[in-house]
C-alpha positions as CSV (number, residue, x, y, z in Angstrom):
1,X,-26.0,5.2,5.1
2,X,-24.0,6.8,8.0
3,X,-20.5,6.7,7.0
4,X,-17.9,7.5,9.1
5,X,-14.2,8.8,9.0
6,X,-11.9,8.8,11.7
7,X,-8.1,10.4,12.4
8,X,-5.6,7.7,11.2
9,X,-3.4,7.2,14.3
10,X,-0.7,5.1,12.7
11,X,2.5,6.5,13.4
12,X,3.3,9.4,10.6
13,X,0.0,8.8,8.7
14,X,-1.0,12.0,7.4
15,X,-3.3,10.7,4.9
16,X,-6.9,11.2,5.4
17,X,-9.7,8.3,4.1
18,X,-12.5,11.2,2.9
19,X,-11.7,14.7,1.0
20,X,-14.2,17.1,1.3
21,X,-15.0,16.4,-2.2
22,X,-15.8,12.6,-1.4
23,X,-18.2,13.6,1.5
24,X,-19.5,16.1,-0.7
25,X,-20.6,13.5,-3.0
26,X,-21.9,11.0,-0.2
27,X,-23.9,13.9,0.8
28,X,-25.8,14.3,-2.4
29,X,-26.0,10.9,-2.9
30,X,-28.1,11.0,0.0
31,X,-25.7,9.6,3.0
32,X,-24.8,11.4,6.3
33,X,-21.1,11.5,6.5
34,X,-19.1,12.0,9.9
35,X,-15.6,12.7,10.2
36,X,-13.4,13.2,13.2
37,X,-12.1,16.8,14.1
38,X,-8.6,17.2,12.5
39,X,-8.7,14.4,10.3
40,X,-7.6,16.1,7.2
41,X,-5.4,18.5,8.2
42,X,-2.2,16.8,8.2
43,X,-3.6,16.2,4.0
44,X,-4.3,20.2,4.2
45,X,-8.1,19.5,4.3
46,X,-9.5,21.7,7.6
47,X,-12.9,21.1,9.5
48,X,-14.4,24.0,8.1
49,X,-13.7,22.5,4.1
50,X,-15.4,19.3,5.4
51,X,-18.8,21.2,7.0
52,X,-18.6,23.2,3.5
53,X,-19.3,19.9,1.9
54,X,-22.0,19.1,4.3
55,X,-20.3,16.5,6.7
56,X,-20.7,16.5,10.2
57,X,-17.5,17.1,12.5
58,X,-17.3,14.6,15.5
59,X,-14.6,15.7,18.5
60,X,-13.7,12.0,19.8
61,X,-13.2,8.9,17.4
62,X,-15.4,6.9,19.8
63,X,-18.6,9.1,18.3
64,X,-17.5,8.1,15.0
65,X,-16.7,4.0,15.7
66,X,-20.4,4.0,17.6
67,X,-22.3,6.1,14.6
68,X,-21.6,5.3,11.7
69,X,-22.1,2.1,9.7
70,X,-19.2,1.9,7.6
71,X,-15.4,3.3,8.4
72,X,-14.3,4.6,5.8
73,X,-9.7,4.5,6.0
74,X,-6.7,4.4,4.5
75,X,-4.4,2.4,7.1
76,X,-5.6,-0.6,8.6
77,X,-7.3,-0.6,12.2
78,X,-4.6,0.1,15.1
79,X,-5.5,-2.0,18.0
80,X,-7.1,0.5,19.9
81,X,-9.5,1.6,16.6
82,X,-10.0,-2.3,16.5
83,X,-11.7,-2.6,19.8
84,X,-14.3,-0.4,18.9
85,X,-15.4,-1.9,15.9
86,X,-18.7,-4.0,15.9
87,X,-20.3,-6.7,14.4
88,X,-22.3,-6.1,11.5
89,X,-20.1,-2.9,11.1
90,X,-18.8,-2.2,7.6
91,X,-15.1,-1.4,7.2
92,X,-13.7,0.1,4.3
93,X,-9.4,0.5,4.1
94,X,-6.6,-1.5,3.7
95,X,-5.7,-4.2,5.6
96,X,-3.1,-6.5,4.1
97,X,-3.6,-9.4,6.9
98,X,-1.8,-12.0,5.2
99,X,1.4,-10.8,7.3
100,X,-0.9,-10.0,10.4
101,X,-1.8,-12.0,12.2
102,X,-2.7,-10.4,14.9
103,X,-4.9,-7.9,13.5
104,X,-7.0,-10.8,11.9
105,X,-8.0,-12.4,15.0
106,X,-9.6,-9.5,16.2
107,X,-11.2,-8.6,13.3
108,X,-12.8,-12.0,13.0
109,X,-13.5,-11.7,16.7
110,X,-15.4,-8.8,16.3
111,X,-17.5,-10.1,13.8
112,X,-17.0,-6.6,11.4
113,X,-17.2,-6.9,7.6
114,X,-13.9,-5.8,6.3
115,X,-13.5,-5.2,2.2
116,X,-9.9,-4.5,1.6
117,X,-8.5,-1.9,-0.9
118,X,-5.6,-4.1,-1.7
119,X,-7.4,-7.2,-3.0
120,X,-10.6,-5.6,-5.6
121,X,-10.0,-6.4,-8.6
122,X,-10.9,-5.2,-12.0
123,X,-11.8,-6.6,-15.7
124,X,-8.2,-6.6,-16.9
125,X,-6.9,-8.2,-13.6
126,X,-5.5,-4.9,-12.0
127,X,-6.1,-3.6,-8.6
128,X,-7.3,-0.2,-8.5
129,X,-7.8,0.7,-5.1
130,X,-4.0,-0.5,-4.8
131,X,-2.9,1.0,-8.4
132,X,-2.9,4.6,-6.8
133,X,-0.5,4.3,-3.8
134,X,1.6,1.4,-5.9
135,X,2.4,4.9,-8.3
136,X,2.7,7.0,-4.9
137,X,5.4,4.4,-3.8
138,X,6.8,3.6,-6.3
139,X,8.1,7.3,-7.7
140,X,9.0,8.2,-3.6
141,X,11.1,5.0,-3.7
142,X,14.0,6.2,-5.8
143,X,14.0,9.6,-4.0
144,X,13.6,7.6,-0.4
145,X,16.6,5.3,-1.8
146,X,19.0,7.8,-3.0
147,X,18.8,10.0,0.4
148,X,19.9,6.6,2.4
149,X,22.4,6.0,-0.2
150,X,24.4,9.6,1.0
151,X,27.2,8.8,3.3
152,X,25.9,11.0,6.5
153,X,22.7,8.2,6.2
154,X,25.0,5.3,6.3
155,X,24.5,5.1,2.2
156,X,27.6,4.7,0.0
157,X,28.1,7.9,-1.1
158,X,27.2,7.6,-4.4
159,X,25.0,10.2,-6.6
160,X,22.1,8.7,-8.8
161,X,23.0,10.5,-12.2
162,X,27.0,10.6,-11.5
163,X,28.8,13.8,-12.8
164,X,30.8,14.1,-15.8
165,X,33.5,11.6,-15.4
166,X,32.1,9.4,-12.6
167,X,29.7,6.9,-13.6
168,X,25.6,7.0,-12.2
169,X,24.3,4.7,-9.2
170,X,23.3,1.4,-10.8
171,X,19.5,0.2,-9.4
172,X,17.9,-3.2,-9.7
173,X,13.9,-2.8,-9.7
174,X,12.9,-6.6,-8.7
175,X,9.1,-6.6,-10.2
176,X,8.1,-5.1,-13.3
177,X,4.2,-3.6,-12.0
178,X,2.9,-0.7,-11.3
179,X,5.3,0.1,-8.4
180,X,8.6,-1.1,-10.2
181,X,7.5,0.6,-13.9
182,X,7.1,3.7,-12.0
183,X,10.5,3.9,-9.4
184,X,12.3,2.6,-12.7
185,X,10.9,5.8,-14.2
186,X,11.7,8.2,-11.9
187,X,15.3,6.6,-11.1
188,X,16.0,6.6,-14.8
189,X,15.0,10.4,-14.6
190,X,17.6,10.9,-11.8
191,X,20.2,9.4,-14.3
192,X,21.0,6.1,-12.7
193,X,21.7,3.1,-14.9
194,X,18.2,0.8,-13.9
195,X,17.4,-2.7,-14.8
196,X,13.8,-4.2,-14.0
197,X,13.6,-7.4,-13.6
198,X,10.2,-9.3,-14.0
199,X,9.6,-13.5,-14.5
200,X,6.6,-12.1,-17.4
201,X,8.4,-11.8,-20.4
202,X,5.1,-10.5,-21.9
203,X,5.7,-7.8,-19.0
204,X,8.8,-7.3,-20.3
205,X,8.4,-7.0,-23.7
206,X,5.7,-3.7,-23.0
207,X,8.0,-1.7,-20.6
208,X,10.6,-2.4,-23.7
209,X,8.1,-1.0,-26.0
210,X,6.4,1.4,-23.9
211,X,9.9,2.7,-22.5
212,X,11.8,2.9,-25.7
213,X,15.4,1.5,-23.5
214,X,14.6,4.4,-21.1
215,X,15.9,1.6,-18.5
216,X,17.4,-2.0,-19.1
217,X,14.5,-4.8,-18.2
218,X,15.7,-8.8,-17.5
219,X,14.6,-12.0,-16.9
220,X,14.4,-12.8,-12.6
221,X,15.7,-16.0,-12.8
222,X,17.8,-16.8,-9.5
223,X,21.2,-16.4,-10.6
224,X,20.5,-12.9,-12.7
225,X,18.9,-11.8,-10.3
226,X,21.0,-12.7,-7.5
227,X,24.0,-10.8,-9.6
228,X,22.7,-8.0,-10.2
229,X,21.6,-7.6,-6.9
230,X,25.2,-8.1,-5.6
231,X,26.6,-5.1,-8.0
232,X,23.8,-2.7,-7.3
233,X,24.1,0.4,-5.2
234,X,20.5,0.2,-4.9
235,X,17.7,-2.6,-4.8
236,X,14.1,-2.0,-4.7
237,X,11.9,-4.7,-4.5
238,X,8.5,-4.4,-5.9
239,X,6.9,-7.7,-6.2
240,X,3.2,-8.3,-5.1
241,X,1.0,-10.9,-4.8
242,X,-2.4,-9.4,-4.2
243,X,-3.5,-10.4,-0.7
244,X,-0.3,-12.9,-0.1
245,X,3.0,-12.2,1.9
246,X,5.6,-11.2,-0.5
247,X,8.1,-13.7,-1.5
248,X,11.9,-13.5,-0.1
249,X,14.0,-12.5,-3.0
250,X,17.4,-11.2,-1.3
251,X,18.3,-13.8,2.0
252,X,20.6,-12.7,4.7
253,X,23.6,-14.1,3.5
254,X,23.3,-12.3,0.3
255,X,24.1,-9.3,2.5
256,X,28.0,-10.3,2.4
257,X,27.9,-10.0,-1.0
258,X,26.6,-6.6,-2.0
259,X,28.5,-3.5,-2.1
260,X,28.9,-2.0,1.6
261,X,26.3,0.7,2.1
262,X,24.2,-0.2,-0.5
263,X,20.5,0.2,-0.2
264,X,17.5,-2.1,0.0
265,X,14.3,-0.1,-0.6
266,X,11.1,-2.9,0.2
267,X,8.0,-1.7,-1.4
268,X,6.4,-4.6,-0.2
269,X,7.0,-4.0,3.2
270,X,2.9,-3.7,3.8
271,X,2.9,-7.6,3.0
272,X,5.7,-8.8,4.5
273,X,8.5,-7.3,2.7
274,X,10.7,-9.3,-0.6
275,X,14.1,-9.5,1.8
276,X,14.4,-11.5,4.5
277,X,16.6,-8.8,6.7
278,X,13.0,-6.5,6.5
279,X,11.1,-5.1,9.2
280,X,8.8,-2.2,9.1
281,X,10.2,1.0,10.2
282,X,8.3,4.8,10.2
283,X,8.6,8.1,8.8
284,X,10.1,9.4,12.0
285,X,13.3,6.3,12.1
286,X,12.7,5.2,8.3
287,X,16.3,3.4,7.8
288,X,18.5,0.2,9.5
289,X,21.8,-1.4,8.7
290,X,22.1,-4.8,8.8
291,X,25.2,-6.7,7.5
292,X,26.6,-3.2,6.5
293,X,23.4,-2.8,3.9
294,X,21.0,-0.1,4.5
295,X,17.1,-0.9,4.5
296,X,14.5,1.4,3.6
297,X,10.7,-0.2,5.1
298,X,8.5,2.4,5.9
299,X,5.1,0.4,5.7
300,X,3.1,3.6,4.6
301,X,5.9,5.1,2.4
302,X,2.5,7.2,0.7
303,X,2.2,9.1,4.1
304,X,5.0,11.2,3.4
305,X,3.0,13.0,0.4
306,X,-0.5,13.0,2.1
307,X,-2.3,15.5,-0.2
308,X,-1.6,14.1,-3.2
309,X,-1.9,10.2,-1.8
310,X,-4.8,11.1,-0.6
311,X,-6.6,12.8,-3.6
312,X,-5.3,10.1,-5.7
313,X,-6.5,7.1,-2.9
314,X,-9.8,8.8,-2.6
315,X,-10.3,9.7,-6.7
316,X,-10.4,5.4,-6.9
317,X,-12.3,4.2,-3.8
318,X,-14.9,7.3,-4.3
319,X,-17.1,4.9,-6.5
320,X,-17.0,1.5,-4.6
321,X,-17.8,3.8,-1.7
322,X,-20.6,4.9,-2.7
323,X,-21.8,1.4,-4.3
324,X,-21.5,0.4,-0.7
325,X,-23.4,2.9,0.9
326,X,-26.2,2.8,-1.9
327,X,-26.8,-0.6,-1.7
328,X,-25.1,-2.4,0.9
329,X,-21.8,-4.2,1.0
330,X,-24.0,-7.4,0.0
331,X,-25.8,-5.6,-3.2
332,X,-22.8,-4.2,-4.2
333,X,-20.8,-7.1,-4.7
334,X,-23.7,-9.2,-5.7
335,X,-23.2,-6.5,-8.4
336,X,-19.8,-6.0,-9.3
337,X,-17.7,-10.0,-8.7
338,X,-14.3,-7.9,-8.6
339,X,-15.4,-6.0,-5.7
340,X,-16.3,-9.3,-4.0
341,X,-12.6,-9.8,-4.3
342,X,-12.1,-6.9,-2.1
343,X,-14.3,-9.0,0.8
344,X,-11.5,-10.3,3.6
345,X,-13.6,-10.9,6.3
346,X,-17.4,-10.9,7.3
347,X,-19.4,-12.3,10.5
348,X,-16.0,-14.0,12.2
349,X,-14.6,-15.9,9.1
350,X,-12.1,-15.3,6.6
351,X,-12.9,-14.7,2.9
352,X,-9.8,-14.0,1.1
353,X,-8.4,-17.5,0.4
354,X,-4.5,-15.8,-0.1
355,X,-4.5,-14.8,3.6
356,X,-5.7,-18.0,4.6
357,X,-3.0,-19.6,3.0
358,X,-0.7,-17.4,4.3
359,X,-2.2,-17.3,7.6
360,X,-3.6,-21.1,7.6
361,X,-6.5,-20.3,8.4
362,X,-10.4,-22.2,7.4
363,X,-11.7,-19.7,4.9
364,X,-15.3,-19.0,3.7
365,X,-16.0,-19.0,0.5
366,X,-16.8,-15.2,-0.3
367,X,-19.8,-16.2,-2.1
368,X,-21.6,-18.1,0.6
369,X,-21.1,-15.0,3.2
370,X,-22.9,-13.4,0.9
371,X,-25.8,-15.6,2.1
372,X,-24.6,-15.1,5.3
């Protein structure tokens, strides 16, 4: 198969969809890989470590859109990479279109089939291709969180660990996952006083366990979580439902009621965002105030570490990828039901029934565009 990797032109995205060590196994697997010039330098990766592993350099992203059969990404298609896509065109990166609507119309107007990271699945009910930059995320979060919490940022003022004397930043992690277990790691490292909140008590019980009261863990009922949120120096929310928007779990009028300059640090941003005051920002302008609260949304937080996202993004999709290209994006999931899951859109309909909810929009049933 002729795979194909372009520059990611997202704002800030560093991050690079192929290391030289991918293409180098796509080349001895018998595929021609393409990528453009430059992709993988802002990851550290140069040209020449991508014709070492037998790739093919292309100078304009155009070569690479009209070559190859399947893009291979990390961010979803920008408007102007979405115009060259084609039909029958396989397209392998995130997405998250259930808060994107704009971006699904023109992928089912192109007619391109687009598996999304974000919604394969696996035998215990995880998501792999996600479970990499959910870790990323979630151990930048706390670091992210306590740089808007210093006073020349707008923050509070307050230091995450305290001093001898004065008291550490108390954090509220809203989601007990992958991306809340590990910013409730790190911001336990850094010495503030963390409580995860989860509604899975099972969930619960194992970060108790696995934890040993490293942080505090509670049950997100509505009124905890609503008062813990108001005496927190820092909230991060880190809820997911895997292809949905996220659900609102801090309003606008809860602003009033939290600490003046404390910080909001949305995770889910990429679906939506969990407070209702969110809207994406970049790694260039990465913080606002509303309401005299700070938020943190940068919708590719991973970007800001793009070697080791990268090697970390590309040590999971690696396999699928080359299922794919060995058999085709029809034998491969004909093969494996959880990378099925992955399947958002083929041949101009929808195939993720969580974005058509969120979207309301007529979905196909993922195993009849199989037949398609």
């Amino acid at each position: 198969m002729k795979i194909g990797c372009p520059k990611e032109i997202k704002p800030q995205e560093f991050r690079v969809g192929l290391t030289p060590n991918a293409a180098r196994e796509a080349v001895k697997h018998g595929h021609v890989v393409m990528v453009e010039k430059g992709a993988g330098e802002g990851a550290g990766f140069t040209d020449a470590d991508y014709t070492a592993a037998g790739a093919r350099i292309a100078t304009t992203p155009e070569e690479i859109f009209g070559w190859a059969e399947m893009i291979v990404k990390v961010k979803e298609p920008q408007p102007r990479e979405r115009q060259m896509l084609r039909e029958g065109q396989l397209l392998f990166t995130y997405l998250h279109l259930a808060p994107d609507p704009e971006q699904t119309r023109d992928l089912l107007k192109n007619g391109v089939t687009a598996i999304a990271y974000e919604t394969v699945t696996d035998a215990d009910g995880g998501l792999p291709l996600l479970a990499p930059m959910s870790e990323v995320a979630g151990r930048l979060a706390p670091q992210v969180g306590s740089w808007a919490l210093q006073k020349a940022n707008g923050g509070r003022g307050v230091l995450m660990g305290g001093v001898p004397g004065v008291g550490p930043a108390r954090v509220v992690v809203i989601g007990g996952g992958v991306v809340g277990t590990h910013a409730a790691r790190i911001a336990a490292g850094m010495g503030a006083d963390v409580t995860v909140l989860d509604r899975s008590l099972k969930r619960l019980r194992q970060l108790d366990d696995a934890f040993n009261g490293l942080f505090k863990t509670g049950y997100a009922s509505e009124g905890d979580t609503k008062e813990l949120v108001y005496s927190a120096d820092m909230v991060m929310g880190a809820v997911l439902i895997p292809g949905a928007a996220a659900p609102k779990l801090v309003g606008r009028g809860d602003l009033s009621r939290m600490k003046p300059g404390a910080v909001l640090v949305d995770v889910a941003i990429d679906q939506g965002g969990c407070f209702e005051t969110s809207r994406p920002t970049t790694h260039e302008d990465p913080v606002f105030e509303v309401d005299g609260i700070m938020h943190y949304c940068v919708a590719n937080m991973p970007g800001a570490v793009p070697r080791t996202a990268t090697i970390a993004l590309t040590n999971a999709t690696m396999p699928y990828m080359l299922a794919l290209a060995g058999k085709g994006w029809r034998k491969a999931c004909e093969d494996d039901p959880h990378l099925l899951d992955g399947l958002n859109v083929h041949a101009g309909k929808l195939t993720n029934y969580a974005v058509g909810r969120a979207l309301e929009i007529d979905v196909l049933s993922p195993a009849l565009a199989l037949k398609r």
